[in-house]
C-alpha positions as CSV (number, residue, x, y, z in Angstrom):
1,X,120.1,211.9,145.2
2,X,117.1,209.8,146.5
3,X,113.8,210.9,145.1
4,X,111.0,212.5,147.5
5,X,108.2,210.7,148.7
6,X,104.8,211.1,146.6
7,X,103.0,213.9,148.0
8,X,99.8,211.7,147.1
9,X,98.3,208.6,148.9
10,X,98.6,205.5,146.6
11,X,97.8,201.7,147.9
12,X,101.0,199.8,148.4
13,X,101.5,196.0,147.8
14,X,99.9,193.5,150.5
15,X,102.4,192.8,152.4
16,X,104.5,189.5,152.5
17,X,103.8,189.6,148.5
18,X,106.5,190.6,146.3
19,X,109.5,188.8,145.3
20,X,112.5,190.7,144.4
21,X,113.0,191.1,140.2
22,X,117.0,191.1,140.2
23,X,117.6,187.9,138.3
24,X,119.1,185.2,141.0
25,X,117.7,187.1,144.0
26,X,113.7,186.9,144.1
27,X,114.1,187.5,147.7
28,X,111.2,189.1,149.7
29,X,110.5,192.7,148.9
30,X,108.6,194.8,152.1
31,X,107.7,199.0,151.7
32,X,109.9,201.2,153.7
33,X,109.4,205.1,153.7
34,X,108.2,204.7,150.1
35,X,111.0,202.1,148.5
36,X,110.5,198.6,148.2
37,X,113.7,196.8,149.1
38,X,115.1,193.3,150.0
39,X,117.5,191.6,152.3
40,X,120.0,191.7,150.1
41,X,119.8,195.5,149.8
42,X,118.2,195.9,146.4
43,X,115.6,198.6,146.2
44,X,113.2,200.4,144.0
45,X,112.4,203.6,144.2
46,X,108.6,205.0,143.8
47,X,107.9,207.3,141.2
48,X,106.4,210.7,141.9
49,X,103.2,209.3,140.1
50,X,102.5,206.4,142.5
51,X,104.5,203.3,140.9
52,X,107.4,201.2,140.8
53,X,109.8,200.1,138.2
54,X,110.7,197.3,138.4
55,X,111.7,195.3,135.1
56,X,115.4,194.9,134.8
57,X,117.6,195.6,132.1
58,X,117.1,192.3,130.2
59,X,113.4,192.8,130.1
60,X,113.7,195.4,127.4
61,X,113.8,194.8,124.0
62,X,113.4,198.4,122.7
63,X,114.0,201.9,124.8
64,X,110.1,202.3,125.1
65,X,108.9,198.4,125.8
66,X,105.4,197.9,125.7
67,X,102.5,199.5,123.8
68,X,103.3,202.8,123.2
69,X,101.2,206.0,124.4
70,X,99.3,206.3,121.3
71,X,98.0,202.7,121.3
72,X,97.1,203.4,125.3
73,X,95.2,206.5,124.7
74,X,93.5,204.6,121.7
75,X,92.1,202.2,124.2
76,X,91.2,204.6,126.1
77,X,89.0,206.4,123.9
78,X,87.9,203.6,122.7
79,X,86.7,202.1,126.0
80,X,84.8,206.0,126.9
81,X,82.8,205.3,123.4
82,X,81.9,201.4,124.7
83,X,84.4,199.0,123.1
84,X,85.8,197.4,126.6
85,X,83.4,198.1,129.2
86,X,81.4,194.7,128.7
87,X,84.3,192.5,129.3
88,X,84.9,194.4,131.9
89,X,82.0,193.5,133.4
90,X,82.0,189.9,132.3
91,X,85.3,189.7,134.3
92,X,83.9,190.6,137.4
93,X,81.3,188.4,137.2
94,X,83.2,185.3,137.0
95,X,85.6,186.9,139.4
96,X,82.4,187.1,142.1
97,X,83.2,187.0,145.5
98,X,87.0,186.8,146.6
99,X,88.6,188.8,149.2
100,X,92.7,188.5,149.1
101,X,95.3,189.7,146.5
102,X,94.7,190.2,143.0
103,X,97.1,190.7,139.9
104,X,95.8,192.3,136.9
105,X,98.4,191.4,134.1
106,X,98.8,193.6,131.4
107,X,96.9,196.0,133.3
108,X,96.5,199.0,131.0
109,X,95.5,202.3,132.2
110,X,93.4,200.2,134.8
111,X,89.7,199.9,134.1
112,X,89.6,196.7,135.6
113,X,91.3,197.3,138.4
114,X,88.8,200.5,139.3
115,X,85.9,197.9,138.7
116,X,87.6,195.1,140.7
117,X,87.9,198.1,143.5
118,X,84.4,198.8,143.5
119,X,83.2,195.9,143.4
120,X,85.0,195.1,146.8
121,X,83.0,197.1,149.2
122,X,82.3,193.8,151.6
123,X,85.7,191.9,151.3
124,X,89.3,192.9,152.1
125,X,91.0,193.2,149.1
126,X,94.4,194.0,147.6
127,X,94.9,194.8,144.3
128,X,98.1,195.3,142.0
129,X,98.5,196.0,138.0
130,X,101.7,194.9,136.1
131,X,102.4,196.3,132.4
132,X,105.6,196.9,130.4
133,X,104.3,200.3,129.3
134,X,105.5,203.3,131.0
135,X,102.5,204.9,129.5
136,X,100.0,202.8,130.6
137,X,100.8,202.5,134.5
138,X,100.9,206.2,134.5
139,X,96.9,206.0,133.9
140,X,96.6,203.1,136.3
141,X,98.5,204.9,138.8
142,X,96.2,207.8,138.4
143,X,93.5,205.9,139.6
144,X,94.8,205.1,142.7
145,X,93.2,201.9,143.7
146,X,96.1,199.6,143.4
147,X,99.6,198.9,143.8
148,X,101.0,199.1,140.4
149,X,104.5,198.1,138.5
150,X,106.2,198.1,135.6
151,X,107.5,194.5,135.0
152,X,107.9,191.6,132.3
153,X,105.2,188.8,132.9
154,X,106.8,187.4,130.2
155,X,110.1,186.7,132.4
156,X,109.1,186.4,135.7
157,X,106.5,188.1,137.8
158,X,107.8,189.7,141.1
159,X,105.8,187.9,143.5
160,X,106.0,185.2,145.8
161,X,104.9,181.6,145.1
162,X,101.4,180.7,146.3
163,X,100.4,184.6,147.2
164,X,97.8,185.6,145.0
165,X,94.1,184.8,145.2
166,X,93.4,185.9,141.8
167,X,94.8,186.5,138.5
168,X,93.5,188.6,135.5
169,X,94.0,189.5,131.8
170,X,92.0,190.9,129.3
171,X,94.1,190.8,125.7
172,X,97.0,190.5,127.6
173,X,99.5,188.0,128.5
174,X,99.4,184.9,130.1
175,X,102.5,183.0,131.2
176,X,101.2,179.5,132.7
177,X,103.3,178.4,134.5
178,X,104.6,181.7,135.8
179,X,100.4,182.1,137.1
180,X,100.7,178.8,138.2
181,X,103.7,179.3,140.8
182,X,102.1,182.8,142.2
183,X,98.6,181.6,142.8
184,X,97.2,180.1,145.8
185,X,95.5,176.3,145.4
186,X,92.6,177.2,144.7
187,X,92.7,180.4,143.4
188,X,91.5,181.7,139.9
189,X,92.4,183.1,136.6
190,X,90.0,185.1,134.4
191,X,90.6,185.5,130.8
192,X,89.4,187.5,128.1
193,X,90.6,186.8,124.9
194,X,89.1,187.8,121.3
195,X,86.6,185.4,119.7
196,X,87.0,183.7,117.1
197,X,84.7,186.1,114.9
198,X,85.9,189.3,116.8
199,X,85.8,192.4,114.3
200,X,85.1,189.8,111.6
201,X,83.4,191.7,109.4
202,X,85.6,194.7,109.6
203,X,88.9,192.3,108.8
204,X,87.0,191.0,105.8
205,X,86.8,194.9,104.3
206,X,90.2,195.8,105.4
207,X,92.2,192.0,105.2
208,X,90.0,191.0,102.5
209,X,89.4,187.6,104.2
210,X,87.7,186.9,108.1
211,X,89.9,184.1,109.7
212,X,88.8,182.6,112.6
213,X,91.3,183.4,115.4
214,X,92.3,181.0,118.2
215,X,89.8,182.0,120.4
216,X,88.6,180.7,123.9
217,X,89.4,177.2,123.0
218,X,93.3,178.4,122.4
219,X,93.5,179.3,125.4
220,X,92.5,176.1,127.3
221,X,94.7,174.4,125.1
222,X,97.5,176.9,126.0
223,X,96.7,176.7,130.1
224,X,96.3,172.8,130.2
225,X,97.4,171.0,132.1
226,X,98.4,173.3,134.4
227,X,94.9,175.1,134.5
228,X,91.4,173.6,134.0
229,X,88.6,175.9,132.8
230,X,85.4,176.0,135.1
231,X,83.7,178.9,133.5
232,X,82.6,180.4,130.3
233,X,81.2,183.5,128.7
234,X,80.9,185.4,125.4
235,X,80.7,189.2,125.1
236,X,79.6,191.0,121.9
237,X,79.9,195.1,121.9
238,X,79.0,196.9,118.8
239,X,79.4,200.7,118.1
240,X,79.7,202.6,114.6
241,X,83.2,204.4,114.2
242,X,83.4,207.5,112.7
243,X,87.6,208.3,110.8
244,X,88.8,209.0,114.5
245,X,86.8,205.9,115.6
246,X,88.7,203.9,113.1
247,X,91.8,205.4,113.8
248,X,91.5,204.7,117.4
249,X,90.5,201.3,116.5
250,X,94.1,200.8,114.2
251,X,96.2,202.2,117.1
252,X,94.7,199.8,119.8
253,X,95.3,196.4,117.9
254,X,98.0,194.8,115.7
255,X,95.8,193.0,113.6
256,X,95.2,196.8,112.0
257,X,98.4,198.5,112.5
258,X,100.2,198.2,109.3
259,X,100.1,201.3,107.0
260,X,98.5,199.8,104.5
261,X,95.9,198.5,106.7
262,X,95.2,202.0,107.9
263,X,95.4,203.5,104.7
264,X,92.3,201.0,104.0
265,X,90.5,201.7,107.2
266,X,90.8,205.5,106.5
267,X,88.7,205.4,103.1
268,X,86.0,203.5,105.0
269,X,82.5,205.5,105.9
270,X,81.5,205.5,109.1
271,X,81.3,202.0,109.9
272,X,79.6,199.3,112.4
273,X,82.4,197.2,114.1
274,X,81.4,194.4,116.5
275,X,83.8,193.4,119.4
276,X,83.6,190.2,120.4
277,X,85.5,188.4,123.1
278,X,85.3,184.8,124.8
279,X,86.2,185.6,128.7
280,X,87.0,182.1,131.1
281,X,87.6,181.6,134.4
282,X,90.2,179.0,135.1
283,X,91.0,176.8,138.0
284,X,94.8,175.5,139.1
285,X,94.7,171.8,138.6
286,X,95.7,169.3,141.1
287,X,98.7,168.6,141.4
288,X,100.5,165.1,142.1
């Protein structure tokens, strides 16, 4: 039996965007009466909440792919007590003025994609959020300011080549040359990734040893040659966690996540954590 329409107003794709997932198809996807379909007759239902599923059977490693809802409600809390909302910020700064389509990847339970939407008071603008997790496009969806999916960017993302006028991700992932084929010459892609010193201090107590991590400069290696970067900033957010704080902070990254890595963090005092994070704006380079 074919599912009702939402009863709420939700943005739908830009038009002339999407690209069908169904491996071998990738045919143009348009909305009709609340289902995106094809030529070839493949559609998608939307879910009551707002969104779409649409990673295919092969995408899914596990029966729950993706972070699972405890991680995302970490993050959340996390982000209300001011670990996030500075990259945020530094995002939209490099992202400045663009008018278009956007594609937040990895896209969480949508923070950016609110801030990208209120930032866009003087420019047309459409936005859209991929994740894997079931439990985090339910929060995006919530927010209703974007179109929103559940897909593998690790695969292949369901949109058209040459459509989008920006990319994001913040701690997320990045296929190249998947970003490469969807974006527009002369669009951009805005990374945040954690510095190389990001919760350094708090991996010495718990790891018993700070390595650097790959940082800014991993990505650029990662992104050449088919991105150049034009753009660079560092963010730095510090906050004392209380047990819960900690907690949180275990749930939200796999650096933390083992038990005995918790068990650690749970015999810690309450205990200053700095977050730090390189965030770059990228270019496509020339091609030819």
């Amino acid at each position: 039996m074919r599912r009702p329409r939402p009863t709420v107003n939700h943005p739908d794709p830009a038009p002339g965007i999407l690209a069908c997932p169904v491996r071998d198809c990738g045919l143009p996807m348009a909305v009709h009466d609340g289902r995106l379909s094809c030529a070839a007759r493949h559609s998608f239902d939307r879910a009551r909440q707002g969104w779409w599923h649409l990673a295919q059977p092969q995408d899914a490693r596990s029966r729950e792919p993706g972070d699972a809802a405890e991680s995302i409600a970490a993050r959340a809390r996390l982000f209300e007590r001011g670990l996030g909302p500075g990259v945020v910020r530094a995002v939209l700064q490099l992202a400045g003025d663009w008018s278009g389509a956007a594609l937040d990847l990895g896209c969480g339970g949508g923070a950016l994609l609110a801030g990208l939407h209120d930032q866009g008071a003087r420019a047309p603008r459409h936005l859209h959020g991929v994740d894997l997790s079931d439990a985090a496009v339910r929060l995006a969806a919530r927010r209703r300011v974007a179109a929103i999916f559940v897909a593998n960017a690790d695969r292949r993302l369901p949109f058209l080549e040459s459509t989008l006028d920006l990319a994001t991700s913040i701690d997320a992932r990045r296929p190249r040359d998947e970003l490469a084929r969807v974006l527009k010459p002369g669009g951009a892609l805005i990374v945040a990734v954690p510095a190389p010193d990001d919760l350094l201090e708090l991996r010495a107590a718990v790891l018993g040893r700070g390595d650097a991590l790959p940082g800014g400069d991993g990505v650029v290696a990662e992104l050449a040659p088919r991105f150049h970067m034009v753009e660079r900033a560092r963010v730095e957010e510090g906050l004392t966690l209380d047990a819960a704080g900690l907690a949180d902070l275990a749930s939200s990254t796999y650096r933390l996540a083992r038990l005995r890595e918790r068990q650690r963090l749970q015999a810690l005092p309450a205990t200053q954590v700095w977050s730090r994070h390189d965030v770059l704006r990228f270019e496509l380079a020339p091609t030819g």
